[in-house]
C-alpha angles and dihedrals in degrees: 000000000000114000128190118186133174137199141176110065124135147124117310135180114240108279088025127133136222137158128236125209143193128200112199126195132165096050156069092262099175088071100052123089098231129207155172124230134175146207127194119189130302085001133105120254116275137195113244103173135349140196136199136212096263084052092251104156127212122174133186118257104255088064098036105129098010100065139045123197111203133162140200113211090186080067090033084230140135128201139190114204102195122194129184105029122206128193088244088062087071105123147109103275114207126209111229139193121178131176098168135346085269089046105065126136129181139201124223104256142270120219120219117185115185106195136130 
């Protein structure tokens, strides 16, 4: 059985940090692109950073410069570290792995809430 789980999350001050990470079990995790994507509230889900296999990176726009997605497939893990915070960054960030379109597997949710 595949399991996602993320952990992390929290409540952070504008132009805080804080890292993300994702434990993986129940596949060959070396093989899977890996992600992270978020929702806020009343919004559709969005991808924030991938990663393949080969550990080439891509982020949207709006994170570009602030976060770094890495992974460690020794640890089977994945991690966001995310700098910079801005309140518009609140959502729930899901941990992602995806070999096909047949082949896609998702974590439960962090939330991250960036507020003074």
């Amino acid at each position: 059985q595949v399991q996602l789980v993320e952990s992390g999350g929290g409540l952070v001050q504008p132009g805080g940090s804080l890292r993300l990470s994702c434990a993986a079990s129940g596949l060959s995790f070396s093989i899977y692109a890996v992600g992270w994507y978020r929702q806020a509230p009343g919004k559709q889900r969005e991808l924030v950073a991938t990663a393949t296999s080969g550990g080439s990176a891509s982020y949207a726009d709006s994170v570009k410069g602030r976060f770094t997605i890495s992974r460690d497939n020794t640890k089977k893990a994945v991690y966001l570290q995310m700098n910079n915070l801005k309140p518009e960054d609140t959502a729930v960030y899901y941990c992602n792995a995806r070999l096909s379109l047949a082949t896609n597997y998702w974590g439960q949710g962090t939330q991250v809430t960036v507020s003074s």
